[in-house]
N, C-alpha and C positions, 0 to 999 in steps of 0.2 A: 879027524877031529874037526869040530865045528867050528866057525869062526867064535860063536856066542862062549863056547867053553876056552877060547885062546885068549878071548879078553878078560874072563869071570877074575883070575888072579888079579888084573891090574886096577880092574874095578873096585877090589874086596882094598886095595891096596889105595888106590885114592879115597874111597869111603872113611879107611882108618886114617890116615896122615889129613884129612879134613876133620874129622872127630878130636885129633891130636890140636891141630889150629884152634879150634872154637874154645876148646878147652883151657890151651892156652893163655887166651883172647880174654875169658873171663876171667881168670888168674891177676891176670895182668890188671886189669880193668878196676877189680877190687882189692889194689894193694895202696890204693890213697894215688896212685898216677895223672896229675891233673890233665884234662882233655883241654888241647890245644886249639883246638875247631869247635867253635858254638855259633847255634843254627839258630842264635833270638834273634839274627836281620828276616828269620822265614817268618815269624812270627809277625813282624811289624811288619813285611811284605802285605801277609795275609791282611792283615786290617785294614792296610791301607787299599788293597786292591780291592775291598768291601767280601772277602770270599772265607770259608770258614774251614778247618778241617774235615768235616762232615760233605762238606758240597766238594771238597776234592775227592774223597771217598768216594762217594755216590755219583758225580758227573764225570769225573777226569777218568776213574778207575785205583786211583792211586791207593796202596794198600793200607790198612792198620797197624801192620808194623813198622811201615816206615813211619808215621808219624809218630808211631811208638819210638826208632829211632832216631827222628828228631828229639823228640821232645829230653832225650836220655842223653844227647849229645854222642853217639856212635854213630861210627863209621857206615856212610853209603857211597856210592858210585857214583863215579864222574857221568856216566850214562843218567844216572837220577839226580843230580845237578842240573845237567842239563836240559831233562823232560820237566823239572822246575820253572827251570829259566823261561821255557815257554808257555808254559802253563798260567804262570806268574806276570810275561812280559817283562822282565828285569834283567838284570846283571846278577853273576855270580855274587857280587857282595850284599845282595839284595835275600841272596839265600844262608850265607855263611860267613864267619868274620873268622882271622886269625888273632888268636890271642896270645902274645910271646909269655911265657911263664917268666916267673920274678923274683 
């Protein structure tokens, strides 16, 4: 038996318990659950640094969706924080603010 066929079950098996997550995800997301982390210090970053979503697109590389998920308030990676922070020149709070619910 082939390696490629010893893995094909576990594959088939993270594929669905990630489909199970996403779905989830959205579940959750549209039940009125207010989001705790908002991303308007990226915003006021961007202005301030004179730079626009479009010129991070096109010069950084940074993708569509993520500013999609910016702009939506969903969850991105500490890794994409971080490729921010330098992008940006700033601090974490320059990207994201915590917001305690009330």
């Amino acid at each position: 038996m082939s390696q490629q066929s010893e893995l094909a079950p576990f594959l088939y098996i993270i594929v669905y318990l990630s489909t199970i997550v996403n779905r989830l995800t959205i579940i959750y997301n549209n039940i009125g659950v207010k989001n705790l982390i908002t991303y308007e210090p990226f915003y006021k970053t961007l202005k301030e640094k004179g730079l626009t979503t479009y010129k991070l697109i096109t010069t950084y590389g940074i993708s569509g969706s993520l500013i999609d998920r910016l702009k939506h308030n969903k969850p991105i990676t500490t890794v994409t924080i971080d490729d921010l922070c330098k992008i940006l020149d700033c601090d974490v709070d320059g990207i994201l603010e915590y917001k305690k619910d009330n």
